[in-house]
DRENSE-201920 format. One record per residue (C-alpha): residue number from 1; residue in three letters; chain; x, y, z. Coordinates in steps of 0.02 Angstrom, whole numbers. Example, Ala and Ser with C-alpha at 12.3 -4.5 7.8 and 13.67 -1.06 7.14 Angstrom:
2
num | residu | chaine | X | Y | Z
1 | ALA | A | 615 | -225 | 390;
2 | SER | A | 684 | -53 | 357;
// end
This chain:
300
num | residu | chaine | X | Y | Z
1 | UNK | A | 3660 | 445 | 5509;
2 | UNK | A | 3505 | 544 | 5469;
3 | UNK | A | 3552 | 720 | 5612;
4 | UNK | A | 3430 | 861 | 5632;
5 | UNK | A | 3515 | 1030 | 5649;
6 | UNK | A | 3384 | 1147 | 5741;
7 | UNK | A | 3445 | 1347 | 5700;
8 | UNK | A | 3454 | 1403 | 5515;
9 | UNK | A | 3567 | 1554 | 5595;
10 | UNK | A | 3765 | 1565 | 5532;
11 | UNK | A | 3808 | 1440 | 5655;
12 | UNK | A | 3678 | 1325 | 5635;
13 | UNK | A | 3706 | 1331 | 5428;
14 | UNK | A | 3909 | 1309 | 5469;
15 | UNK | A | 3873 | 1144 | 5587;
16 | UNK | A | 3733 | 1091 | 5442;
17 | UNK | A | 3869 | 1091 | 5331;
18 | UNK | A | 4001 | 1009 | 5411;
19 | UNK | A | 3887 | 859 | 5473;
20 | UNK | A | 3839 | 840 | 5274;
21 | UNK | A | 4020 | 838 | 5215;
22 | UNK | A | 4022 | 702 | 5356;
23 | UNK | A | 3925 | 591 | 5256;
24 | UNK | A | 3759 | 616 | 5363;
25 | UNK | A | 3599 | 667 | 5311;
26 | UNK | A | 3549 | 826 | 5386;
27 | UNK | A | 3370 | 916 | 5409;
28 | UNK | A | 3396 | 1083 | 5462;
29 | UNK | A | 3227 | 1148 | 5573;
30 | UNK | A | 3218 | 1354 | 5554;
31 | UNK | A | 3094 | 1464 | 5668;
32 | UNK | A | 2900 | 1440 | 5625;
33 | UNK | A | 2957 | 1272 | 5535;
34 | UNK | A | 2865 | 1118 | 5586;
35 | UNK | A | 2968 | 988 | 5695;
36 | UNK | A | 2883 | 828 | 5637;
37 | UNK | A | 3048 | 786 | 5500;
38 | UNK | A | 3148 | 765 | 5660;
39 | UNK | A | 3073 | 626 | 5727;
40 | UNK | A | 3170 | 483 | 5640;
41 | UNK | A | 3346 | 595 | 5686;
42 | UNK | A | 3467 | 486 | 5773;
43 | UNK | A | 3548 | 643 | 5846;
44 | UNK | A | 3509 | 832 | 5855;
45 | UNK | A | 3621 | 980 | 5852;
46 | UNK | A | 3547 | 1129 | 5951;
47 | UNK | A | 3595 | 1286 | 5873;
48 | UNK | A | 3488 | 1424 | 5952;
49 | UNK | A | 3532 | 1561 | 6055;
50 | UNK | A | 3542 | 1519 | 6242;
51 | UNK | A | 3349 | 1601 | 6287;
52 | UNK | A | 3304 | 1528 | 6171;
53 | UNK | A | 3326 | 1346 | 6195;
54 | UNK | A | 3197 | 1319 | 6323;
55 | UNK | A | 3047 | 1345 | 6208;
56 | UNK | A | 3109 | 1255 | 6074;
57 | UNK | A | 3162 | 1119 | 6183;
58 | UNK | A | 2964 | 1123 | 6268;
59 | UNK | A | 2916 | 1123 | 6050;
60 | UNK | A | 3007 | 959 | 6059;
61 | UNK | A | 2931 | 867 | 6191;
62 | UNK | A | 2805 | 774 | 6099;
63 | UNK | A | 2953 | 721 | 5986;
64 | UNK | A | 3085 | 664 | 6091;
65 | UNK | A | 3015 | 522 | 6184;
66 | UNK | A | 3147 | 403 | 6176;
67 | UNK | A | 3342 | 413 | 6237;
68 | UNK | A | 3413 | 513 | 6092;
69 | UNK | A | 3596 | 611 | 6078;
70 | UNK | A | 3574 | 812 | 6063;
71 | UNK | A | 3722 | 918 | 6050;
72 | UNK | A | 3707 | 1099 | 6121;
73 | UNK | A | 3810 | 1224 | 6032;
74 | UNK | A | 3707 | 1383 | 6117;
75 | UNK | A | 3854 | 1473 | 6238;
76 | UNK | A | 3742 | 1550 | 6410;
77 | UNK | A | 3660 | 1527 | 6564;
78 | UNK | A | 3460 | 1552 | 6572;
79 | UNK | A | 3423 | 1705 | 6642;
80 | UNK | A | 3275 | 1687 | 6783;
81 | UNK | A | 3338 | 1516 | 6806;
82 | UNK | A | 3534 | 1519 | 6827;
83 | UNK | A | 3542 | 1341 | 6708;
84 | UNK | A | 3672 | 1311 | 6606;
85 | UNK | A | 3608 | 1226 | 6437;
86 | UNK | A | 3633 | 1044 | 6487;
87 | UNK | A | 3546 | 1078 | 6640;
88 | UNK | A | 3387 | 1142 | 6540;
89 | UNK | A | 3383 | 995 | 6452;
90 | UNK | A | 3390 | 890 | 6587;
91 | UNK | A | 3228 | 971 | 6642;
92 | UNK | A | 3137 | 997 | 6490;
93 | UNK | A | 3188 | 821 | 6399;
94 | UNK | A | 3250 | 703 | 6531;
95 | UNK | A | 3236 | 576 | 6390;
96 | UNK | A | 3382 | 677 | 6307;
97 | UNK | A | 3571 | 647 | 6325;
98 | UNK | A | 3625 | 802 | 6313;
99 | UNK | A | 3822 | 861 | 6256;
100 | UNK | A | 3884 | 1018 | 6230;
101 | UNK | A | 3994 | 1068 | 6082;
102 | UNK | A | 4123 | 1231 | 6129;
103 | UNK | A | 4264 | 1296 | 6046;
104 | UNK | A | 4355 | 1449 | 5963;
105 | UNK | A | 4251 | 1424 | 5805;
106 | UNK | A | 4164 | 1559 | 5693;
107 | UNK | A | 4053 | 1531 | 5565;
108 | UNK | A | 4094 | 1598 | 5441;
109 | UNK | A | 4282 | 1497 | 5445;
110 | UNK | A | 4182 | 1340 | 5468;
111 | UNK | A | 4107 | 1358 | 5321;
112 | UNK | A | 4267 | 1414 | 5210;
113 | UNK | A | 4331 | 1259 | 5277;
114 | UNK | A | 4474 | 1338 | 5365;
115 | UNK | A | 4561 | 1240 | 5513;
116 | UNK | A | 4446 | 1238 | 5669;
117 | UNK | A | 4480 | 1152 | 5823;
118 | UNK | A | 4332 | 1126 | 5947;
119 | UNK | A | 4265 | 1013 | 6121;
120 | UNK | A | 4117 | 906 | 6119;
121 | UNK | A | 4100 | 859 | 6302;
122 | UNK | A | 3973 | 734 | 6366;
123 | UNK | A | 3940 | 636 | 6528;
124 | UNK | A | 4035 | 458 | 6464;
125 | UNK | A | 4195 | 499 | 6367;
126 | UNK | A | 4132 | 371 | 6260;
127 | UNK | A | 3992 | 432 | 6209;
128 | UNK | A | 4096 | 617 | 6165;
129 | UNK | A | 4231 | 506 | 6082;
130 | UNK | A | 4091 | 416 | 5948;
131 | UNK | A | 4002 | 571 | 5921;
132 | UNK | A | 4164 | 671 | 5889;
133 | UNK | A | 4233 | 541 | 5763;
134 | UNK | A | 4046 | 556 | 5676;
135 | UNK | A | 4078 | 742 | 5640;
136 | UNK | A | 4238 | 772 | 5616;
137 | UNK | A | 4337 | 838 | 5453;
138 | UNK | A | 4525 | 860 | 5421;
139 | UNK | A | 4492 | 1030 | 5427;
140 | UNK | A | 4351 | 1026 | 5575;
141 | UNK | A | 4440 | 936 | 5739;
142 | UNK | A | 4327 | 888 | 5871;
143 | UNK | A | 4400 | 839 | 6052;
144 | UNK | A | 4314 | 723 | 6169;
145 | UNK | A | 4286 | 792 | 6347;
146 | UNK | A | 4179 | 718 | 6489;
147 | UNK | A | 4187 | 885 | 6605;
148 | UNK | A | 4018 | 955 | 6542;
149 | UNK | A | 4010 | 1085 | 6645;
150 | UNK | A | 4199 | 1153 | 6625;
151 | UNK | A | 4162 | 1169 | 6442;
152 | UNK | A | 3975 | 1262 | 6461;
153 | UNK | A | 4062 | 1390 | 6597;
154 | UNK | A | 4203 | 1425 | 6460;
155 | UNK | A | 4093 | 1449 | 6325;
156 | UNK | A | 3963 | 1546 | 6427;
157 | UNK | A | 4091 | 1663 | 6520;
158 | UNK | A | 4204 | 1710 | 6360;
159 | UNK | A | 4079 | 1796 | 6281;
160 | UNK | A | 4059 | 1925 | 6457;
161 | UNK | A | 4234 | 1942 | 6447;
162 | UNK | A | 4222 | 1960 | 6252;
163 | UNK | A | 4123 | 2143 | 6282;
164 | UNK | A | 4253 | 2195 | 6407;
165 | UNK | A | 4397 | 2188 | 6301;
166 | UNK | A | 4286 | 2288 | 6172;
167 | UNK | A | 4241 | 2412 | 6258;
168 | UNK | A | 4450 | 2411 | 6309;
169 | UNK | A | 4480 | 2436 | 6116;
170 | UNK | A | 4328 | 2535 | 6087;
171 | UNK | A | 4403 | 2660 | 6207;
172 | UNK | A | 4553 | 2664 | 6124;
173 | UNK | A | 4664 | 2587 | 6285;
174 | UNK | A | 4788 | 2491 | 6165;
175 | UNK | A | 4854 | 2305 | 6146;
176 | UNK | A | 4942 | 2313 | 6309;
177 | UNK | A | 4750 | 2332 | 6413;
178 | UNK | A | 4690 | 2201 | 6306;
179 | UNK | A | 4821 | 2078 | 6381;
180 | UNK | A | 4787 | 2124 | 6533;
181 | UNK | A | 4600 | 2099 | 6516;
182 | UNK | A | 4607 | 1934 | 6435;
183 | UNK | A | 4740 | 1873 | 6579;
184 | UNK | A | 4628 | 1939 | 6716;
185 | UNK | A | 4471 | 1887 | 6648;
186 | UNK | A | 4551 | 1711 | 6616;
187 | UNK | A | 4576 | 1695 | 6819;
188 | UNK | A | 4414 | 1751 | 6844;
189 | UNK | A | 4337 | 1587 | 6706;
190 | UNK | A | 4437 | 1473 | 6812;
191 | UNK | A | 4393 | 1554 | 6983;
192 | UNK | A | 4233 | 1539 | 6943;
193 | UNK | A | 4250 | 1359 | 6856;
194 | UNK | A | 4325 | 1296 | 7019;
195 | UNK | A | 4192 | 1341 | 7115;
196 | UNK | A | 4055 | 1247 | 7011;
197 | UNK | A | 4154 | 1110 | 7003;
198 | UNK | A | 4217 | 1103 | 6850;
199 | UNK | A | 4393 | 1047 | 6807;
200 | UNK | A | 4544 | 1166 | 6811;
201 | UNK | A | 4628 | 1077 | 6640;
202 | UNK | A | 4461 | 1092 | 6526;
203 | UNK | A | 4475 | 1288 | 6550;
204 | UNK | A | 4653 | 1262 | 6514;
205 | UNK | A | 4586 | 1197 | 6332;
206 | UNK | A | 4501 | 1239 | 6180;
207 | UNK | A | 4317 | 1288 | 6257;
208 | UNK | A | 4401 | 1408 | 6389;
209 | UNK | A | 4579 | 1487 | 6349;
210 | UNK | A | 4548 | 1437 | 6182;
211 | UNK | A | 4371 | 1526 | 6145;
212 | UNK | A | 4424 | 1661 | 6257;
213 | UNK | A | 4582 | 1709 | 6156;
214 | UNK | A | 4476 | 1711 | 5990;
215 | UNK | A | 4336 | 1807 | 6050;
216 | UNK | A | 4421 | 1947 | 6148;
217 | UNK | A | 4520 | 1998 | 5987;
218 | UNK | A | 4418 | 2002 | 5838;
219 | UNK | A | 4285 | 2118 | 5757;
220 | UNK | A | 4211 | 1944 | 5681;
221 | UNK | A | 4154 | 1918 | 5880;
222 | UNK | A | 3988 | 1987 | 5906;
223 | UNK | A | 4029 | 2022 | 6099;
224 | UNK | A | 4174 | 2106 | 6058;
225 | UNK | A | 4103 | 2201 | 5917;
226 | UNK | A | 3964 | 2246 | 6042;
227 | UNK | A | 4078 | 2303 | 6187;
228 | UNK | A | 4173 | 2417 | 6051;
229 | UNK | A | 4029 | 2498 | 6024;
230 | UNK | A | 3994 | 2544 | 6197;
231 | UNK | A | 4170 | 2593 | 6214;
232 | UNK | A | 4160 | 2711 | 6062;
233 | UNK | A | 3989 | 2792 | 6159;
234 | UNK | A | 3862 | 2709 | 6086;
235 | UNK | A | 3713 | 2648 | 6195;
236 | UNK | A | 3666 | 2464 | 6252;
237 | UNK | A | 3515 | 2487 | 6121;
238 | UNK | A | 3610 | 2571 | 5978;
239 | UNK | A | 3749 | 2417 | 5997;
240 | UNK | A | 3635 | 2296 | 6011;
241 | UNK | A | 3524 | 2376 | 5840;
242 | UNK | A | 3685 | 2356 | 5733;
243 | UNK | A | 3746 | 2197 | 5805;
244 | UNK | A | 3737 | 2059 | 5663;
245 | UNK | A | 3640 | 1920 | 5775;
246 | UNK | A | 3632 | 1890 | 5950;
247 | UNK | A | 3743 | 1958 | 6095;
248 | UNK | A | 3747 | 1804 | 6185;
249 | UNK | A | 3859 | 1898 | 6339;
250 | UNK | A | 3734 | 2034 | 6348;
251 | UNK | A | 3603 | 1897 | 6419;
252 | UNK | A | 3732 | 1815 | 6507;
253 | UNK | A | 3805 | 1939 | 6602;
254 | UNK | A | 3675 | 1988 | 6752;
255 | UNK | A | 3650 | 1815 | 6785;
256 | UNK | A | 3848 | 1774 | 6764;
257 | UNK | A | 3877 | 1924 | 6910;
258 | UNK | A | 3738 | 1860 | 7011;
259 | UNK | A | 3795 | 1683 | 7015;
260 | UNK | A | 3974 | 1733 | 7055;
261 | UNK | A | 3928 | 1809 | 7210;
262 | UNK | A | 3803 | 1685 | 7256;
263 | UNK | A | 3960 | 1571 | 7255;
264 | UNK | A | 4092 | 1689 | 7339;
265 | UNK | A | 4188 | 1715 | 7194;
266 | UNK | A | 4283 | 1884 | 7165;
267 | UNK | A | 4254 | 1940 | 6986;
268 | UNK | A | 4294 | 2104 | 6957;
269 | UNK | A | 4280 | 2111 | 6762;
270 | UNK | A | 4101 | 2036 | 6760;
271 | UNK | A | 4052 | 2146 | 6878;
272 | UNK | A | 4116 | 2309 | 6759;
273 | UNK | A | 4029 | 2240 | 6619;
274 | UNK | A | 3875 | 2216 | 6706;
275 | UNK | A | 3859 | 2384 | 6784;
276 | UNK | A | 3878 | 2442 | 6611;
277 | UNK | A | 3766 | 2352 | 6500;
278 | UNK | A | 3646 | 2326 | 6636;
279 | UNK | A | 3644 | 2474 | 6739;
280 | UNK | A | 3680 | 2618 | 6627;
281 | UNK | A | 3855 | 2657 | 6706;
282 | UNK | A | 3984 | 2753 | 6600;
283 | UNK | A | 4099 | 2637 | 6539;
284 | UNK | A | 4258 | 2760 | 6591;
285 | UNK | A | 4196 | 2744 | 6765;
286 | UNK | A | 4205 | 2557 | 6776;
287 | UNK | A | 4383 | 2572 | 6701;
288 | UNK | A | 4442 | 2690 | 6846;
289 | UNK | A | 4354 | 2581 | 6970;
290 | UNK | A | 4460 | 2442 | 6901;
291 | UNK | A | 4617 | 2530 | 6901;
292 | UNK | A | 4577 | 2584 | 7070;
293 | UNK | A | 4578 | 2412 | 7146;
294 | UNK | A | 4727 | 2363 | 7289;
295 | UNK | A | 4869 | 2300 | 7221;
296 | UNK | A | 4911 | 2129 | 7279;
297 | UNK | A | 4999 | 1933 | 7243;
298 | UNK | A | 4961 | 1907 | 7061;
299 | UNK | A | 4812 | 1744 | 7090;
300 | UNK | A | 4739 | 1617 | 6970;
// end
């Protein structure tokens, strides 16, 4: 198949080059590049960062007339809007069949061609099944899924949680705090999950436990890497100047925290990290505050 990957960043390169050693033909669409070679694409790989998918998706339009697959590998929820990626699309390019690809996954493995195991989840299982038989490698596994919005939550929220266990690490708290953030945080994913309506067993899997367990423990993690900075002192601005691409988490957090209590649900963890990176609080004063909390019936 003839697949246009649009993002020349790490992870669009890495999914570039596991669609070619799939046999396809791949045209790979970079920022200021003109759209017009993906027009004859059979399917199309989004791989910008979350804010950023909207214009390139409105860049699109007069492209994208007729039904065409598009896999969204951007991890986020639009901030003014509260959309998760496949909901975007549904508004920008109705036309579109959107399905979103999640999954402890970094680049830079990808591209080594280490063992990676990810999701692709799309409305009809059938249509995840084809496209994840069409892209996979022995050494690049792709699941089928049909709860689209269990694996968007998992891949959006693990990247919040991501910065908290940072900033954990970053404050020197140990392996033991880490746990316990990653559990806690975890309950708060599928809290949350439940609530939208997504399925309890797809955060079980590779987009939510899975993602979550890989991002909250290494410096290759951008969140993580970002939230260490803040817990070593550093500013939101200075950690976000030496980051090494986007902090997907950092957009995703205010909106994360303001959807959570727009649905009732208790999240404790999001809330820390947003009253850090987005209201200046002292990251040793949203650790007390969490330590603080009543004791009570370990939930899920």
């Amino acid at each position: 198949m003839r697949i246009g990957v649009l993002g020349a960043g790490a992870w669009g390169a890495a999914l570039a080059h596991v669609a070619r050693a799939a046999g396809h033909e791949v045209e790979v669409w970079s920022r200021g590049g003109a759209l017009e070679p993906l027009r004859s694409a059979q399917g199309l790989v989004l791989a910008v960062p979350a804010q950023g998918v909207r214009g390139v998706l409105l860049g699109l339009k007069s492209i994208v007339t007729n039904a065409i697959p598009l896999i969204i590998s951007a991890k986020g929820i639009e901030q003014g809007t509260g959309l998760f990626m496949n909901e975007v699309v549904a508004e920008v390019l109705p036309a579109a069949e959107p399905m979103v690809l999640s999954g402890p996954s970094f680049a830079a493995d990808v591209m080594k061609g280490l063992p990676t195991a990810v999701v692709l989840a799309a409305g009809e299982i059938s249509q995840a099944h084809q496209w994840a038989e069409a892209l996979s490698l022995p050494q690049f596994r792709i699941y089928a899924s049909d709860d689209v919005k269990g694996v968007e939550i998992g891949g959006a929220l693990k990247n919040v949680l991501a910065i908290a266990c940072g900033i954990s690490d970053g404050r020197g708290l140990g392996d033991s705090a880490r746990a316990a953030l990653t559990t806690r945080g975890f309950a708060e994913l599928t809290r949350f999950a439940a609530k939208l309506g997504a399925r309890p067993e797809t955060l079980m899997g590779l987009s939510g436990l899975g993602d979550l367990l890989l991002t909250c423990s290494s410096r290759q993690s951008r969140n993580y890497s970002f939230g260490h900075a803040l817990g070593e002192g550093k500013t939101v601005e200075q950690a976000l100047s030496q980051a090494r691409g986007v902090v997907e988490g950092a957009s995703t957090v205010k909106i994360a925290q303001s959807l959570a209590r727009q649905h009732g649900v208790d999240m404790p963890i999001v809330d820390a990290v947003h009253a850090i990176v987005d209201e200046g609080r002292a990251p040793d004063q949203e650790i007390a505050r969490l330590l603080a909390r009543p004791l009570r019936a370990e939930i899920t």
